[in-house]
C-alpha positions as CSV (number, residue, x, y, z in Angstrom):
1,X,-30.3,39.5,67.1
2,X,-28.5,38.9,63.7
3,X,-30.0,37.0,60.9
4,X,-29.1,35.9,57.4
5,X,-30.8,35.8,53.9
6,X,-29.7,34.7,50.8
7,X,-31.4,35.7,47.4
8,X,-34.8,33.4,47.7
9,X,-35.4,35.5,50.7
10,X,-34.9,32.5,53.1
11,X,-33.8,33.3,56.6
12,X,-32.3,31.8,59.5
13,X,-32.1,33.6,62.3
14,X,-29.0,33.7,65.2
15,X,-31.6,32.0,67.3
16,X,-31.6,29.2,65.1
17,X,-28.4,28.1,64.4
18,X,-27.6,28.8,68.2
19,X,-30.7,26.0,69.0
20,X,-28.8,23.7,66.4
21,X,-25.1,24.6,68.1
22,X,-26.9,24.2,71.8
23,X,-28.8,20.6,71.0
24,X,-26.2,19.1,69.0
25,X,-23.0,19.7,69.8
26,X,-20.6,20.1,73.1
27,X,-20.1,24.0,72.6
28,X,-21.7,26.9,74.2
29,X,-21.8,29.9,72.7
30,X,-20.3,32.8,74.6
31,X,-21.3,35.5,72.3
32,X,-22.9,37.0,68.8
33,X,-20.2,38.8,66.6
34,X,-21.5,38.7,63.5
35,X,-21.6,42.5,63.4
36,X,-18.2,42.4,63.8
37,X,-18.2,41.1,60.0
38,X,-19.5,44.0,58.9
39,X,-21.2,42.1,56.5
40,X,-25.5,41.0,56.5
41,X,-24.8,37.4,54.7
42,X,-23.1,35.9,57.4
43,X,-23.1,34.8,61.1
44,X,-20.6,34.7,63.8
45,X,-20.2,33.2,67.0
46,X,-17.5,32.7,69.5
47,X,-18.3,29.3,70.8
48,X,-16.1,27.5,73.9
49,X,-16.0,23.7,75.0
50,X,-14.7,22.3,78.0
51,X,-11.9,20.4,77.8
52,X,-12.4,17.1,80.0
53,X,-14.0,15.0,77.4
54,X,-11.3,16.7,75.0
55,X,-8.4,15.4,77.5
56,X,-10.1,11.8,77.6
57,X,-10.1,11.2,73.9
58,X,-6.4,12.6,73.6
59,X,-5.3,10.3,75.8
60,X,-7.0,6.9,74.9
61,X,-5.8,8.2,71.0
62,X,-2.3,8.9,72.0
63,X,0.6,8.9,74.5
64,X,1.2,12.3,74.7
65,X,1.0,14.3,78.2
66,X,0.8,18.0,78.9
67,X,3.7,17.4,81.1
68,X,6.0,15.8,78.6
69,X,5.3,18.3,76.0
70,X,2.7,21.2,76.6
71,X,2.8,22.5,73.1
72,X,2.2,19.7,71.1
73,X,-0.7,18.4,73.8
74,X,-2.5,21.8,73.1
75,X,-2.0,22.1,69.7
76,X,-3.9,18.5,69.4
77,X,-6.2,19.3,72.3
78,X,-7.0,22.4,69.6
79,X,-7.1,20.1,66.8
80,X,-9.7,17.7,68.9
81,X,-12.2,20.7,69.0
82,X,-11.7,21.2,65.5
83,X,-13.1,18.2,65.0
84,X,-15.8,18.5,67.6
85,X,-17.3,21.6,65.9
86,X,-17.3,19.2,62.5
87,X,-20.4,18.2,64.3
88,X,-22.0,21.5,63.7
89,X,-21.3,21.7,60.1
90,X,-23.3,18.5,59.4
91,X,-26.0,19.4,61.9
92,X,-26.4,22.6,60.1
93,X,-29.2,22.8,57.4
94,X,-27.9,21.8,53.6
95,X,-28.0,25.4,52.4
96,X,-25.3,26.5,54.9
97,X,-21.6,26.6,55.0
98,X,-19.8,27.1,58.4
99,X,-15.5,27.4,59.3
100,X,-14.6,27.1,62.5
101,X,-11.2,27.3,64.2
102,X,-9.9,27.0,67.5
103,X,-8.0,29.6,68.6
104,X,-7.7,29.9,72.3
105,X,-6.7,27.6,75.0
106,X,-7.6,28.8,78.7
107,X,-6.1,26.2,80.6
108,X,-7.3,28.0,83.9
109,X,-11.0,27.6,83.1
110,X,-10.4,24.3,81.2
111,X,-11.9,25.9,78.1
112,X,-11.6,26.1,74.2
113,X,-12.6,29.1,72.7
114,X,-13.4,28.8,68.7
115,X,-14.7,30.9,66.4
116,X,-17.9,29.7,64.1
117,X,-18.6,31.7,60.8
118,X,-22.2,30.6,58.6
119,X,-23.0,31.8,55.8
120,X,-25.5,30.7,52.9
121,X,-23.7,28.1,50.1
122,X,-23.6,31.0,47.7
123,X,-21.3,33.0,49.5
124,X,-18.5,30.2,48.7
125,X,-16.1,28.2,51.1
126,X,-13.0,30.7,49.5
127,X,-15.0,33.8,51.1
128,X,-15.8,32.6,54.4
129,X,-12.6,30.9,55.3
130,X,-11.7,34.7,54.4
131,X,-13.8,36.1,57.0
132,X,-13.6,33.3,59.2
133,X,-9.5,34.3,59.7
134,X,-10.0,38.1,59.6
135,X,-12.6,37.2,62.6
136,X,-9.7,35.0,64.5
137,X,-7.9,38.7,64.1
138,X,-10.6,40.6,66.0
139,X,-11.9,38.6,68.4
140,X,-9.7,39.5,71.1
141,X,-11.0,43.2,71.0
């Protein structure tokens, strides 16, 4: 499996932030792409939540249905799991960085899908949103 080390030689291995994504947070991860970065300082995960408790909190927050406007109650049943997966940032250890987006809505298997990018603080939030977008690009291949 893929791991990460920044220039102390610490390491975290995928097995470890995948522990920290598993005990902490509602997402599962459906599979290791951080080759796909083609880079050895960061991690990547495709990650997908079930939508239930998603639907629950949209609609005690707000009074839109999916059958009154279908775009607008995906694009904040999107924005919901955005803000789920803020709970793996801070669950993450204090050296990390992570970006996350939500970019696919399977409304047949009542899924999420997002895409998680970690990388060591040193790297830079500039540099992984970076890579967190050109991921969003190539994770349907």
């Amino acid at each position: 499996m893929s791991i990460i080390v920044n220039e102390e030689n610490k390491v975290y291995e995928w097995e470890d932030i995948s522990k920290i994504i598993h005990d902490t947070t509602e997402f599962d991860i459906v599979k290791d792409i951080s080759d796909r970065t083609k880079r050895e300082d960061v991690l990547a995960f495709i990650l997908q939540c079930d939508t239930e408790s998603l639907k629950n909190e949209l609609k005690e927050e707000t009074d839109i249905s999916i059958e009154e406007n279908e775009e607008e109650y995906i694009s904040e049943l999107m924005n919901k799991a955005d803000e789920y997966a803020v709970e793996i940032e801070e669950s993450l250890p204090e050296d990390l960085l992570a970006y996350y987006y939500a970019y696919e809505y399977d409304e047949d298997q009542e899924i999420i899908k997002s895409i998680l990018v970690v990388a060591f603080e040193e790297l830079g939030e500039r540099k992984l949103k970076d890579i967190g977008n050109r991921m969003i690009t190539v994770v349907g291949d």
